[in-house]
C-alpha positions as CSV (number, residue, x, y, z in Angstrom):
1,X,0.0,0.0,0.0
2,X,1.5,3.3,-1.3
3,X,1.2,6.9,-0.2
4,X,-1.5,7.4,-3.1
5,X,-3.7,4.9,-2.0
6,X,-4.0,6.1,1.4
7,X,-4.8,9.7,0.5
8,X,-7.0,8.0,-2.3
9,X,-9.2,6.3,0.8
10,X,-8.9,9.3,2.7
11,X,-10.2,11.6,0.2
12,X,-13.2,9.1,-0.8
13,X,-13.7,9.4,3.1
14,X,-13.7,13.1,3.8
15,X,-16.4,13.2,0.4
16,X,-18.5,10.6,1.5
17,X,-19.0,12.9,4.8
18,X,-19.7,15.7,3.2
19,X,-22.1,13.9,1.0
20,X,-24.1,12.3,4.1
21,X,-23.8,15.3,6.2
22,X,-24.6,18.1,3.7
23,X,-28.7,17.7,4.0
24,X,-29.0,17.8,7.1
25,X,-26.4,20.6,7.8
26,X,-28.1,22.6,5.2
27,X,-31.4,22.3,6.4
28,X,-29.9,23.3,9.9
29,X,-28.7,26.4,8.4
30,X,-31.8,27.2,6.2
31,X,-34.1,27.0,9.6
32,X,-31.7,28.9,11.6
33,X,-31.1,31.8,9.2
34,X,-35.0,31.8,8.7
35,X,-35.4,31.8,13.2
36,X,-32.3,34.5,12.7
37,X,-34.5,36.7,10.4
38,X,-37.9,36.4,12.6
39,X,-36.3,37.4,16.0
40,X,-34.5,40.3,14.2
41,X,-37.3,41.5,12.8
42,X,-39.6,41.0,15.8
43,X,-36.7,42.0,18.7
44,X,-37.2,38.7,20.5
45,X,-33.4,37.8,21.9
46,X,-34.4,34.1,22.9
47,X,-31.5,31.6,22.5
48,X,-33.4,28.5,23.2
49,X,-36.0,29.8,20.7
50,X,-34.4,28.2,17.5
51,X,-34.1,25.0,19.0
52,X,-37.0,22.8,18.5
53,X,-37.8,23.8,14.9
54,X,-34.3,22.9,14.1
55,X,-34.6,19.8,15.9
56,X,-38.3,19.2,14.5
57,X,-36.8,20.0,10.4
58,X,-33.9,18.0,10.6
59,X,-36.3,14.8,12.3
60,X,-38.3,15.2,8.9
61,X,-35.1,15.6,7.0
62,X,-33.9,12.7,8.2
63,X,-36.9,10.8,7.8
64,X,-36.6,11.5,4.1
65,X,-32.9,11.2,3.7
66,X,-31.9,8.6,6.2
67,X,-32.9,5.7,3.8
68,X,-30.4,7.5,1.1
69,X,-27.8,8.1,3.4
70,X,-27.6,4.7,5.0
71,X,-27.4,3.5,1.1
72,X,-24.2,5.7,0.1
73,X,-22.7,4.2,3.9
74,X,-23.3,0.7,3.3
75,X,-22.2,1.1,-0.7
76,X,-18.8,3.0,0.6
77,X,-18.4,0.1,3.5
78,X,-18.3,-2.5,1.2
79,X,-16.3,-0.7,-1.4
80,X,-13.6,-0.1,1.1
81,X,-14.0,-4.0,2.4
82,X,-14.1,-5.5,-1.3
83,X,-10.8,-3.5,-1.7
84,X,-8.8,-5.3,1.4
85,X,-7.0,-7.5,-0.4
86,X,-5.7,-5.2,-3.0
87,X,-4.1,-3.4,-0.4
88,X,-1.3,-4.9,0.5
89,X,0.1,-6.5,-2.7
């Protein structure tokens, strides 16, 4: 196993992350900038306020998105397991 192949599998790593984790983390965004907006506009400084909506969008994101995501893990898993014995020749 060369120097390529290990930033190879590390690379296909960090993308599969940021392939699983980009829904959710935009939908986090997208309801806190919205929350953001509203207490701006209405001059309510609550903290705690964003909190369940976030938690209540990304519980239907990942109601429609977990089926995908566990896909692309279990696709990458075996990838990375079917490629074992290439490794160290």
């Amino acid at each position: 196993m060369d120097t390529s192949m290990v930033v190879e599998l590390g690379r296909q790593a960090l993308w599969m992350t940021v392939l699983i984790s980009a829904p959710l983390l935009g939908v986090a965004l997208l309801v806190g900038l919205v929350i953001g907006i509203l207490q701006a506009a209405t001059s309510v400084n609550e903290a705690t306020l964003s909190f369940i909506p976030k938690v209540a969008a990304l519980a239907v994101t990942l109601a429609i998105v977990g089926g995908w995501q566990i896909n692309m893990l279990v696709e990458y898993t075996r990838s990375v397991f079917m490629r074992i014995p290439g490794l160290f020749q």
